[in-house]
Wavefront OBJ file of the C-alpha trace (Angstrom):
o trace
v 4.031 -14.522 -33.824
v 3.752 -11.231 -36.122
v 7.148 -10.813 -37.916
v 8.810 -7.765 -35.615
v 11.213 -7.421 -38.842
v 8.382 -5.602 -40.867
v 7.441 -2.795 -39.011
v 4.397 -1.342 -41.878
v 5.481 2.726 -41.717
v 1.848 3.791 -42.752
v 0.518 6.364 -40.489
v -2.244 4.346 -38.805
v 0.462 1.748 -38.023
v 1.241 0.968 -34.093
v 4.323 -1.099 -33.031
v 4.131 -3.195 -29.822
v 4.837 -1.759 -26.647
v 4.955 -3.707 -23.023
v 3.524 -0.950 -21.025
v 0.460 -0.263 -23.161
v 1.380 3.022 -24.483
v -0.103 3.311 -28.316
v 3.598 4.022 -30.253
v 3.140 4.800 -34.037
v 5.543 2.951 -36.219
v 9.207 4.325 -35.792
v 9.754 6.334 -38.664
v 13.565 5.998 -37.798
v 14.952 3.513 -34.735
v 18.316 3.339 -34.916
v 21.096 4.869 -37.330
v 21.206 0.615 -37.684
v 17.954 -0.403 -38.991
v 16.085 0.572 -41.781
v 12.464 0.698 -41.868
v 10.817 -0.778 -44.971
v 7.892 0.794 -46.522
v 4.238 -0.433 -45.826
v 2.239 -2.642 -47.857
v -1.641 -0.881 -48.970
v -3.378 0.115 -46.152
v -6.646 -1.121 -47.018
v -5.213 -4.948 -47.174
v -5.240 -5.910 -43.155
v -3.264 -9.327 -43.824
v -0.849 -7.484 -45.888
v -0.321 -5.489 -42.954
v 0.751 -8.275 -41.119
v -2.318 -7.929 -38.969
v -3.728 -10.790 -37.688
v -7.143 -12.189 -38.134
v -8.731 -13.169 -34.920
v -10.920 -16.364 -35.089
v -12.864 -14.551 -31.885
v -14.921 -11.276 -32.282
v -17.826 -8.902 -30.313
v -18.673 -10.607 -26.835
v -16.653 -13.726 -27.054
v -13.612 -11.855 -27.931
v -14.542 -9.178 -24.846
v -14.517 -12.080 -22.353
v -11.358 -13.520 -24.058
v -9.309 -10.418 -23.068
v -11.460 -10.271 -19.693
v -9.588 -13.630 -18.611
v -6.381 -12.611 -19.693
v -6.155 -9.141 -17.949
v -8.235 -11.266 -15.362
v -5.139 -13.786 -14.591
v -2.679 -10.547 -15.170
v -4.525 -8.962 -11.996
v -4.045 -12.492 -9.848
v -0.572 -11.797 -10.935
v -0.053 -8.453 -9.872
v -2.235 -8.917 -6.532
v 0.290 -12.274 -5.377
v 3.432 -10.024 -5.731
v 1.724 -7.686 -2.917
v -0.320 -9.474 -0.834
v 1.913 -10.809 1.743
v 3.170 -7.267 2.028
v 0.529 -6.978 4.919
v -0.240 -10.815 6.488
v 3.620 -11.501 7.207
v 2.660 -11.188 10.669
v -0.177 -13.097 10.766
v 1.383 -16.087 9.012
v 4.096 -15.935 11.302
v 1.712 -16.104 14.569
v 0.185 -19.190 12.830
v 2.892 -21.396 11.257
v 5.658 -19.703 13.105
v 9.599 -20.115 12.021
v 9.923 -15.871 11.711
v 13.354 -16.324 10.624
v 11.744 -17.757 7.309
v 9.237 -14.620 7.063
v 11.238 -12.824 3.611
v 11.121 -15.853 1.646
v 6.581 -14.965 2.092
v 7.674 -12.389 -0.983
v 10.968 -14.072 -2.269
v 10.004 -17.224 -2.920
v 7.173 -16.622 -5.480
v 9.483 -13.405 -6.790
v 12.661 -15.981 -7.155
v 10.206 -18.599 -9.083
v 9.370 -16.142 -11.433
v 12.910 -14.566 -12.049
v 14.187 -18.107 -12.545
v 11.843 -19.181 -15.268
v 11.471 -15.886 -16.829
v 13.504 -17.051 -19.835
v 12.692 -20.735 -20.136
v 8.643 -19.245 -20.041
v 9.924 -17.145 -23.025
v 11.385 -19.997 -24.856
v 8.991 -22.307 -24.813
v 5.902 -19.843 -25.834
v 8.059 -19.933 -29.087
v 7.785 -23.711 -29.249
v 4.223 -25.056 -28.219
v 0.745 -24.001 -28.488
v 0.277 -20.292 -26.689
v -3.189 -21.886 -25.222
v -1.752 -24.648 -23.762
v 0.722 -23.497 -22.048
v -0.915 -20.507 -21.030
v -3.420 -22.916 -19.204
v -0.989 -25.242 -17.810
v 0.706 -21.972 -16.226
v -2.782 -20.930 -14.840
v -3.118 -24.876 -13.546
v 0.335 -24.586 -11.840
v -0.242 -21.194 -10.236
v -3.791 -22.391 -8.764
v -2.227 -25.107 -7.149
v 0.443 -23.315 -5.320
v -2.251 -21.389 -4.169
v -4.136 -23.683 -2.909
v -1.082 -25.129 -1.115
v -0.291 -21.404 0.582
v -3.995 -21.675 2.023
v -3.669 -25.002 3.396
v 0.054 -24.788 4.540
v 0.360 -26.468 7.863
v 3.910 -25.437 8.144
v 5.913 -22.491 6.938
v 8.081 -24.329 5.058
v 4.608 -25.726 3.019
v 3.932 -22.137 2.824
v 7.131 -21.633 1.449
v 6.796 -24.242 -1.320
v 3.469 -23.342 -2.092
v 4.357 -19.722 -2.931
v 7.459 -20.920 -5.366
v 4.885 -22.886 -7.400
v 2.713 -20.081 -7.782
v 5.294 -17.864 -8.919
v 6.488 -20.752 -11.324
v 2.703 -20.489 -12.701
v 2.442 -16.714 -12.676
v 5.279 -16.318 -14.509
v 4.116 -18.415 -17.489
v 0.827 -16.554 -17.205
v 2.491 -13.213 -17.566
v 4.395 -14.025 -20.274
v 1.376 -15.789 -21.765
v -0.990 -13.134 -21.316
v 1.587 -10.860 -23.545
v 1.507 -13.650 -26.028
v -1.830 -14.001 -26.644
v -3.361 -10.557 -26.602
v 0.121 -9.840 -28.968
v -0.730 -12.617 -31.636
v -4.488 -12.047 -31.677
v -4.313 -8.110 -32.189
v -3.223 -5.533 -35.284
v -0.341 -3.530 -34.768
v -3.151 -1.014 -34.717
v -5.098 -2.105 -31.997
v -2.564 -4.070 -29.780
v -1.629 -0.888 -27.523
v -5.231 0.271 -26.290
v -5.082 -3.932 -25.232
v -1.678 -4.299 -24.158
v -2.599 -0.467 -21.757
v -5.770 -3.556 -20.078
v -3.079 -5.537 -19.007
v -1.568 -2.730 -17.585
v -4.350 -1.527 -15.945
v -5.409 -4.600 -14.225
v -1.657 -5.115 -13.247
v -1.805 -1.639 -11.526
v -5.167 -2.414 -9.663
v -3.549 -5.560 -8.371
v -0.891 -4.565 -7.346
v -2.636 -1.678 -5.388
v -5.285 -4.072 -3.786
v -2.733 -6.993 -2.969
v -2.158 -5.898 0.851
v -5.870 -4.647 0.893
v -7.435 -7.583 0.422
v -4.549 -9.683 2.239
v -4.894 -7.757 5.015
v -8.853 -7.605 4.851
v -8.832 -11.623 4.816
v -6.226 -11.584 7.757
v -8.638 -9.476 10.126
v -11.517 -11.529 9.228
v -13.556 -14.535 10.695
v -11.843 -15.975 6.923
v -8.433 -15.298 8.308
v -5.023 -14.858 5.950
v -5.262 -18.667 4.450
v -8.218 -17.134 2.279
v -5.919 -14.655 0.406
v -4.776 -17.184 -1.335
v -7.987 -19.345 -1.537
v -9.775 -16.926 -3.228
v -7.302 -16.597 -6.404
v -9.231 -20.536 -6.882
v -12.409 -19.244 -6.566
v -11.324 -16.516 -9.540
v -10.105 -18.791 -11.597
v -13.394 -20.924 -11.791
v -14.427 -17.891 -13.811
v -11.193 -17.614 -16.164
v -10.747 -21.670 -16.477
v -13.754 -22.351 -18.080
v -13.080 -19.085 -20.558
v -9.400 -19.806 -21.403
v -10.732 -23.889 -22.358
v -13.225 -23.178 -24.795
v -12.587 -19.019 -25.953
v -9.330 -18.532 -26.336
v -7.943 -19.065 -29.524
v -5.177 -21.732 -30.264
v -1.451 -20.726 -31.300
v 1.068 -22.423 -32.712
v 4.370 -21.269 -33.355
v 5.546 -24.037 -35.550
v 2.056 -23.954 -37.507
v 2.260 -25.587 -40.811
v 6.372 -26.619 -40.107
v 5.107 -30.621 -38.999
v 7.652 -30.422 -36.310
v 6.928 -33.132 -33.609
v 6.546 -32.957 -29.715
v 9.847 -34.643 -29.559
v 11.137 -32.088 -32.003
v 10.239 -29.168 -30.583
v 11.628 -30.601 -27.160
v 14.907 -30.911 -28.733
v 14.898 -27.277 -29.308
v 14.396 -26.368 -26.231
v 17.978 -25.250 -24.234
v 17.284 -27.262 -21.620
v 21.079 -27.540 -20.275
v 20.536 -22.950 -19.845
v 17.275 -23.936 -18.273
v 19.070 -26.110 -15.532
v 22.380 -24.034 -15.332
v 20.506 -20.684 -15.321
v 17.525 -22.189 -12.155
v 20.333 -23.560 -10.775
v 22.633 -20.444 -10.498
v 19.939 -17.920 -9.435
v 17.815 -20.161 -6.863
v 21.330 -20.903 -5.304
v 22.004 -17.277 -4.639
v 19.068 -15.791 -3.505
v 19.461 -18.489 -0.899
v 22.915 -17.582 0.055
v 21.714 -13.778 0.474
v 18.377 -14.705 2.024
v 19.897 -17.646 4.798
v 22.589 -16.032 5.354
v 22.977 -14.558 9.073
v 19.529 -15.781 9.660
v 19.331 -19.456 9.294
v 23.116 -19.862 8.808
v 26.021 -18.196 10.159
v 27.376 -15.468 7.106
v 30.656 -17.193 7.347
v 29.475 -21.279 7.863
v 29.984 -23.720 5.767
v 26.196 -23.645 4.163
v 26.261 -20.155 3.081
v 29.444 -20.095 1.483
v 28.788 -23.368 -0.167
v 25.606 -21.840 -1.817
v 27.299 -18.414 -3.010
v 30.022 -20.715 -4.537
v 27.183 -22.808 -6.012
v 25.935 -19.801 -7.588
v 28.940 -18.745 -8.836
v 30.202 -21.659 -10.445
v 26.586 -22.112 -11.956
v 26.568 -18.631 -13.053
v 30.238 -18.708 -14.768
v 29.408 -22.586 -16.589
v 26.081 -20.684 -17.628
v 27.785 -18.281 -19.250
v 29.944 -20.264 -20.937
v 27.126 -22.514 -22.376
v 25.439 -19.501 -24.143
v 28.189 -17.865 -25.180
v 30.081 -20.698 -27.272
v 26.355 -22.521 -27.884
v 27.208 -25.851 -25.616
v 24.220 -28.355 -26.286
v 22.198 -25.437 -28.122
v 22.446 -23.130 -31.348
v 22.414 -19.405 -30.961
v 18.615 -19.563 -32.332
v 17.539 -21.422 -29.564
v 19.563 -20.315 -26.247
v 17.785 -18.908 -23.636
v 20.137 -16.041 -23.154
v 20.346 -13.286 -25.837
v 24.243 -12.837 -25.063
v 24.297 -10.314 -28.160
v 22.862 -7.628 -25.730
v 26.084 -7.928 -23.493
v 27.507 -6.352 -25.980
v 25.302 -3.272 -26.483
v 26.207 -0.652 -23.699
v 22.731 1.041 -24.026
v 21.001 -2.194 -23.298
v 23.245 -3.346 -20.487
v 22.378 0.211 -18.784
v 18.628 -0.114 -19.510
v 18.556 -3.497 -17.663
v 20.665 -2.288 -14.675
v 17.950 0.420 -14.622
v 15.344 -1.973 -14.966
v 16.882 -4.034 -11.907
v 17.544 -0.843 -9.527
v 14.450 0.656 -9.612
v 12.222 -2.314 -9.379
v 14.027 -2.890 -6.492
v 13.932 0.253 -4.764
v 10.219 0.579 -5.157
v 9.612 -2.472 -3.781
v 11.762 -2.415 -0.103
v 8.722 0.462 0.903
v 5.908 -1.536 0.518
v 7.119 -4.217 2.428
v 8.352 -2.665 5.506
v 5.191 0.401 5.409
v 3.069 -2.070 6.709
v 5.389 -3.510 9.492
v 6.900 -0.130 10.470
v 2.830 1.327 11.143
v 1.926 -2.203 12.416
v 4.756 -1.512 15.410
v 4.838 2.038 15.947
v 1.151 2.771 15.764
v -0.491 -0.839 16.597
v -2.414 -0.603 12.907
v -4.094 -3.857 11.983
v -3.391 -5.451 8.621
v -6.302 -3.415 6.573
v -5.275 -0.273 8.363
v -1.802 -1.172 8.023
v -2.343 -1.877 3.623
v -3.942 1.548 3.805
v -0.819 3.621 4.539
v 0.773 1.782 1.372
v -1.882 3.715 -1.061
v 0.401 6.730 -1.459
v 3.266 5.170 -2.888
v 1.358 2.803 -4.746
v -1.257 4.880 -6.341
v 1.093 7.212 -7.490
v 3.458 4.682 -9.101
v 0.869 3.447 -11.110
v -0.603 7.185 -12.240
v 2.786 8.226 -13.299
v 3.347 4.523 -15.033
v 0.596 5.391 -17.025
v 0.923 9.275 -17.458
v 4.619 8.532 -18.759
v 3.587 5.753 -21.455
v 1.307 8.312 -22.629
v 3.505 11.419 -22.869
v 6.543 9.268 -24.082
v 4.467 7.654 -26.760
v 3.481 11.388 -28.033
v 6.839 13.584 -27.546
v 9.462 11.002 -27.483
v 11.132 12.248 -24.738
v 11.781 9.747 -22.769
v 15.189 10.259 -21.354
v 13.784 13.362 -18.748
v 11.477 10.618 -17.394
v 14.434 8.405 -16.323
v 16.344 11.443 -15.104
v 13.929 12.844 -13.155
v 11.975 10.076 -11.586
v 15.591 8.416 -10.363
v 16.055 11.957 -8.605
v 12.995 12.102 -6.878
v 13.194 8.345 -5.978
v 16.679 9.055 -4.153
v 15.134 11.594 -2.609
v 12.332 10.050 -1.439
v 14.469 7.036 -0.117
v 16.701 9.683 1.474
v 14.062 11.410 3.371
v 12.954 7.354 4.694
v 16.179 6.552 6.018
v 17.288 10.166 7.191
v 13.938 11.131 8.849
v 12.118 8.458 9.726
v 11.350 7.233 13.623
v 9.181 6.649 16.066
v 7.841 10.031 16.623
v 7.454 10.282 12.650
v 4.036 11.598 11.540
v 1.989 10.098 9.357
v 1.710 12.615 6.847
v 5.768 12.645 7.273
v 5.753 8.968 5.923
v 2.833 9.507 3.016
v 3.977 12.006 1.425
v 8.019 10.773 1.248
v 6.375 7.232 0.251
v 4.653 9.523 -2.669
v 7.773 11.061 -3.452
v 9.247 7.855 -4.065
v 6.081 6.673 -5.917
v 6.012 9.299 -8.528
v 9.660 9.101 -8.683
v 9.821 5.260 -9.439
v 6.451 5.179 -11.579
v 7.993 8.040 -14.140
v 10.740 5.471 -15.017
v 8.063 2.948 -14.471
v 7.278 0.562 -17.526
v 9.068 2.821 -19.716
v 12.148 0.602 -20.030
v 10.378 -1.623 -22.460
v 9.514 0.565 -25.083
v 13.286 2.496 -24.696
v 14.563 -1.398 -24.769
v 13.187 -1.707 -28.418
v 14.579 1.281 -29.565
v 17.734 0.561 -28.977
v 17.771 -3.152 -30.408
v 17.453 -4.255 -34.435
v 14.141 -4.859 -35.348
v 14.251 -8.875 -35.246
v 15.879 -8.250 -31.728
v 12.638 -7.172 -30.355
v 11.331 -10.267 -28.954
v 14.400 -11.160 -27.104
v 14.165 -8.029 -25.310
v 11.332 -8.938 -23.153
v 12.281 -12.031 -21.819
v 15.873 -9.967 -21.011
v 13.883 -6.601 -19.331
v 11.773 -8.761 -17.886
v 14.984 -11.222 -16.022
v 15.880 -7.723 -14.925
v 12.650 -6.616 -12.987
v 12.798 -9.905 -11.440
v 16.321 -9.726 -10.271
v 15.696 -6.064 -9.082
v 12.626 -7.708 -6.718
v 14.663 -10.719 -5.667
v 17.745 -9.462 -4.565
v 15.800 -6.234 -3.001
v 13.805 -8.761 -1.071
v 16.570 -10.888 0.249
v 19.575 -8.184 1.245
v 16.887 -5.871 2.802
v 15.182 -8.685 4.581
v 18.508 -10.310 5.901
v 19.241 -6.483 6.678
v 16.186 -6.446 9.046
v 16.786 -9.189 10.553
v 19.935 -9.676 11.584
v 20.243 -5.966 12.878
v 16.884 -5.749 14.520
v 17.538 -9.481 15.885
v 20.821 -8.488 17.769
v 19.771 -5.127 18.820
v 16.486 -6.339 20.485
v 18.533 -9.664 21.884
v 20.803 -7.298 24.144
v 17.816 -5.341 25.621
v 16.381 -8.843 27.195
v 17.808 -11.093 29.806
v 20.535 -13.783 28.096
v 18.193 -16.872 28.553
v 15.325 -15.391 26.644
v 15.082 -17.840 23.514
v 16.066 -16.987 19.862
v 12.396 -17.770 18.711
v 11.342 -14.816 21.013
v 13.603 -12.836 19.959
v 12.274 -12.962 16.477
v 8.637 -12.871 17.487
v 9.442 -9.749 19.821
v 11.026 -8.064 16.633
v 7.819 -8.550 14.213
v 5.529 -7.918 17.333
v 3.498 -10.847 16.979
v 4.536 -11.835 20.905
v 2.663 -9.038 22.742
v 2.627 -10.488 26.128
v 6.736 -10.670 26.055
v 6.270 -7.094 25.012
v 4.489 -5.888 27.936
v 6.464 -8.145 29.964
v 8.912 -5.937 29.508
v 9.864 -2.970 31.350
v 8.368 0.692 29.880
v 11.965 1.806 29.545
v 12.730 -1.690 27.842
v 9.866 -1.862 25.602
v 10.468 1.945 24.175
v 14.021 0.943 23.379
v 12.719 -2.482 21.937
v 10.783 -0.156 19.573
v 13.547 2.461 18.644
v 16.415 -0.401 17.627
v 13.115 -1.949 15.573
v 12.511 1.296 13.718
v 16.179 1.688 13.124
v 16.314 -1.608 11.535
v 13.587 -1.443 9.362
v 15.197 2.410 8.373
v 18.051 0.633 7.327
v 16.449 -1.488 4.752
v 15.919 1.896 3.192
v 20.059 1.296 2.142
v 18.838 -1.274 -0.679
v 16.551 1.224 -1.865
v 18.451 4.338 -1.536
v 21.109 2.465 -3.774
v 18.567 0.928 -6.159
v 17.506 4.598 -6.447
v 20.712 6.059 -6.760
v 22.047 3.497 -9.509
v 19.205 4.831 -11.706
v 20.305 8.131 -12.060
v 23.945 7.131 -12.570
v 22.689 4.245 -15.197
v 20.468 6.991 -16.938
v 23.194 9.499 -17.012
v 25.485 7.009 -19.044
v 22.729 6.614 -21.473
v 22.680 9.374 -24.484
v 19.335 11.526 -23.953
v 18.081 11.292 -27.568
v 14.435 11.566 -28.686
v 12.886 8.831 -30.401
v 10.989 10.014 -34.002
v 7.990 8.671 -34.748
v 6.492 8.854 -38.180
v 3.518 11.649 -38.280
l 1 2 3 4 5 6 7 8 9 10 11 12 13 14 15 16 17 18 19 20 21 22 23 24 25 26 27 28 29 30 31 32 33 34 35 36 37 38 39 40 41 42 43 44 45 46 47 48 49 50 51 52 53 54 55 56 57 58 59 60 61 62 63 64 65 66 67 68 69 70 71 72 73 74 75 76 77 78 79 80 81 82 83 84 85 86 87 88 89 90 91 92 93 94 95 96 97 98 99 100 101 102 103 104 105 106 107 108 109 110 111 112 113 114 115 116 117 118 119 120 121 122 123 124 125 126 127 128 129 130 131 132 133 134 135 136 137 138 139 140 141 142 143 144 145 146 147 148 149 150 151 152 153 154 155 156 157 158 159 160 161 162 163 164 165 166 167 168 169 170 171 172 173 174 175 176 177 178 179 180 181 182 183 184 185 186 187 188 189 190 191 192 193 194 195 196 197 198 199 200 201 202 203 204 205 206 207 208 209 210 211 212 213 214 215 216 217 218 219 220 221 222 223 224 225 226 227 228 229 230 231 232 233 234 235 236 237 238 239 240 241 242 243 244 245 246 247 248 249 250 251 252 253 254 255 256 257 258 259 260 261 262 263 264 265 266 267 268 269 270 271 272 273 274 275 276 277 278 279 280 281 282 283 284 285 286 287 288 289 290 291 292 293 294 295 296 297 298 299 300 301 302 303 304 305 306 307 308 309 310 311 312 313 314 315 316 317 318 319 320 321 322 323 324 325 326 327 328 329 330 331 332 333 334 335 336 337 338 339 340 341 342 343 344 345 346 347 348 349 350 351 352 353 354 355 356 357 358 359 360 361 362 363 364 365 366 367 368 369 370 371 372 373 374 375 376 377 378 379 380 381 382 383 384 385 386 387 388 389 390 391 392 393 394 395 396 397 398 399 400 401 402 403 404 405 406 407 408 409 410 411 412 413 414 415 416 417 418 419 420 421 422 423 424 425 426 427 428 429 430 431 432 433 434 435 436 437 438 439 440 441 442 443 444 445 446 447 448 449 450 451 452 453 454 455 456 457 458 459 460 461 462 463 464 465 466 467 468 469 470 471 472 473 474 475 476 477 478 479 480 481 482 483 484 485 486 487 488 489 490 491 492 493 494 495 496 497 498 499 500 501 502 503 504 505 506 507 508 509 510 511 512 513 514 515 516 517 518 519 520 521 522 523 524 525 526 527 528 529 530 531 532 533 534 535 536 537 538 539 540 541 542 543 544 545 546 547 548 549 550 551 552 553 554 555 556 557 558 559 560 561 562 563 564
């Protein structure tokens, strides 16, 4: 791993950035740190620059697997954003439909930090491939998912894979690149993140309509990774951590904070059940959903504990860096990290459903109407990496994109119905896009301003935990939301004997022919409490939105310098 604690202060110098913007090397970072000069220019190893044992085409297909497997990432957070429906009219159980998007968000969040850990432990190859290995096989367990619950499974092991993968793919392309060069690399990852993201409900939804049906949106992340497998065996180059410090497998295990691991899984997967089951599979107030938000609390609290006085670990080796908890600045930054990932997010699952309803879209034409909001997130991700990394202005950026989100998310929940035009819902689903994307990745880069330079690492793994928690807890409170308003609304429009399960099925309109059974006066009332429901999922965004600009305005609006 390059030593973040040298950062070289000669003008051609670049310091790492998550969101692929090329940063010079801070001529100052904080009042707090002091930058030491650069060694020669002309000696690359003095620089701290690392010499890559890959070059010309082999290195080329090297970082074509890597921002390959970031893509598959990006395109699994999105692409059950458009076949909810059709899963649902195949495997059935609709209660169970948010945990399609939570479950592989939840695996990630959860093993965010342990990922992080133990890239600093074991060979980056290894485990990179192991994480692709794991993700491929929850895959291949989504496609062939007899049951929801399968399904259900199947998508947490993915996003127990993916999230080793995206942490690995940062690894890699950060070991095996200069200082100098690591930005226009690190802005590949971001560009193939953005372009899966985008086509995640395209192609779901494309697969769903066809003779290949829905199972082959996940089948054909297999089929992709017969390309990268054979790449990431015998291309990319090895990494070890410990290289040249003869530490042992066993050794390195014992590093490893496994009791945080267990406490800190424990703690969040409890939780985001509580909030998910809650009022749909379980009454809010029975037994099994306050048992699980008790879980999480007592996991949460012992967790806490165990990283702050080092129980069974050393503060070198915790999972948790509890010294940010006591840094204001960073506390803010990952609340803003949290909100707006989450606000983002509630749109582009409920787009789809809200056209699918009103306007009888299919899935492809339903993924269409999401290209607004998406495309202009990831424009304005990119635009703002770029301006940031020349001006250093990056406080406007947070300002201003959390006021156009609210806005945006405003406009959704004020203004939206079932007589709503489509231009009405593109262009407030592009206000929030723009909005969201200015604050975008930017959190990253501001993160490692405001932290000591040997802090740097640790804030990754900790920005990252936010975006996840931002996604999870979106997911779950608007999708219990949803459901358990559009599920008694619809329920007291039909005769009392008419089943729960087509209730449910009524209220994602996968049972047409109860529909139409329906009288016309019934069946336009059916689709106004509907619309109303999915409007109020717009609450979680709205806030998420809303918190930004209150997080941003506690945060002083300094410029960073950068040397010339």
């Amino acid at each position: 791993m390059p030593n973040f604690d040298q950062v070289a202060a000669g003008p051609d110098d670049l310091l790492f950035s998550h969101n692929g913007a090329s940063i010079k090397a801070l001529a100052e970072k904080e009042a707090d740190i002091k930058v030491p000069p650069g060694p020669p220019a002309a000696d690359p190893e003095a620089l701290g620059m690392p010499v890559r044992s890959v070059q010309g085409f082999t290195w080329a297909l090297v970082v074509f697997a890597i921002t390959g497997s970031t893509f598959l990432y990006a395109l699994d957070n999105t692409i059950v954003a458009d076949i909810g429906i059709n899963v649902v009219l195949t495997l059935g159980e609709i209660e169970k439909l948010p945990w399609l998007g939570t479950a592989f968000t939840l695996s990630s969040m959860s093993t965010i930090l342990v990922w992080s850990k133990v890239y600093t432990l074991w060979d980056a190859k290894h485990l990179y491939f192991i994480s692709s290995v794991v993700f491929e096989i929850g895959s291949a367990l989504c496609g062939a998912a007899p049951t929801m619950n399968a399904m259900i499974v199947g998508r947490a092991i993915a996003g127990l894979g993916a999230s080793g993968v995206y942490i690995g793919s940062l690894t890699l392309i950060s070991v095996n690149t200069s200082e100098q060069e690591r930005p226009k690399y690190m802005s590949y990852t971001g560009l193939s993140w953005g372009a899966g993201f985008v086509l995640g409900p395209v192609i779901g939804g494309a697969f769903a309509e066809s003779g290949a049906t829905w199972r082959w949106a996940f089948y054909i992340n297999l089929v992709i990774f017969g390309i990268f497998g054979p790449i990431i065996i015998f291309m990319v180059p090895s990494w070890d951590p410990k290289k040249g410090q003869q530490i042992s497998f066993t050794a390195r295990g014992a590093k490893m904070d496994w009791l945080g691991a267990v406490l800190e899984i424990g703690a969040s997967v409890s939780g985001v059940m509580a909030i998910s089951f809650g009022g749909t599979i379980y009454l809010w107030g029975s037994g099994e959903t306050i048992g699980l938000f008790v879980t999480s609390a007592v996991l949460f609290v012992l967790f806490a504990l165990q990283q702050t006085f080092c129980i069974l670990t050393t503060e070198d080796d915790r999972i948790f860096p509890v010294q940010f908890m006591l840094n204001k600045d960073m506390l803010l930054l990952w609340l803003i990290t949290a909100s707006i990932a989450g606000s983002v997010l509630v749109p582009i699952y409920y787009i789809p459903i809200f056209f699918q309803l009103v306007h009888g879209d299919g899935p492809v034409d339903a993924a269409v109407r999401l290209l607004p909001i998406v495309m202009t997130y990831v424009f304005m991700v990119m635009l703002g990496g770029v301006v940031v990394s020349k001006t250093g202005h990056w406080w406007p950026w947070f300002f201003c994109g959390g006021i156009l989100a609210t806005i945006g998310e405003a406009l959704f929940y004020a203004d939206v119905n079932i007589t709503s035009s489509q231009s009405k819902v593109y262009g407030y689903s592009s206000l929030v896009g723009v909005g969201a994307g200015a604050v975008g990745q930017l959190f990253y880069s501001v993160a490692q301003f405001k932290v000591k330079a040997h802090d740097i690492p640790s804030t990754i793994g900790f920005i990252c935990m936010a975006q996840y928690v931002g996604l999870t807890v979106a997911l779950c409170v608007s999708g219990s939301l949803f459901l358990n308003v559009a599920q008694k609304s619809v329920a007291a429009l039909l005769p009392p004997s008419t089943p729960l399960e087509t209730v449910r099925a009524i209220i994602q309109g996968t049972d047409k022919q109860s529909i139409l059974a329906q009288t016309i006066d019934v069946q336009q009332k059916i689709m106004v409490v509907v619309v109303d429901a999915i409007k109020n999922t717009y609450i979680v965004s709205l806030l998420g939105a809303a918190l930004t600009v209150v997080a941003t305005l506690l945060l002083k609006p300094t410029r960073q310098k950068f040397s010339k």
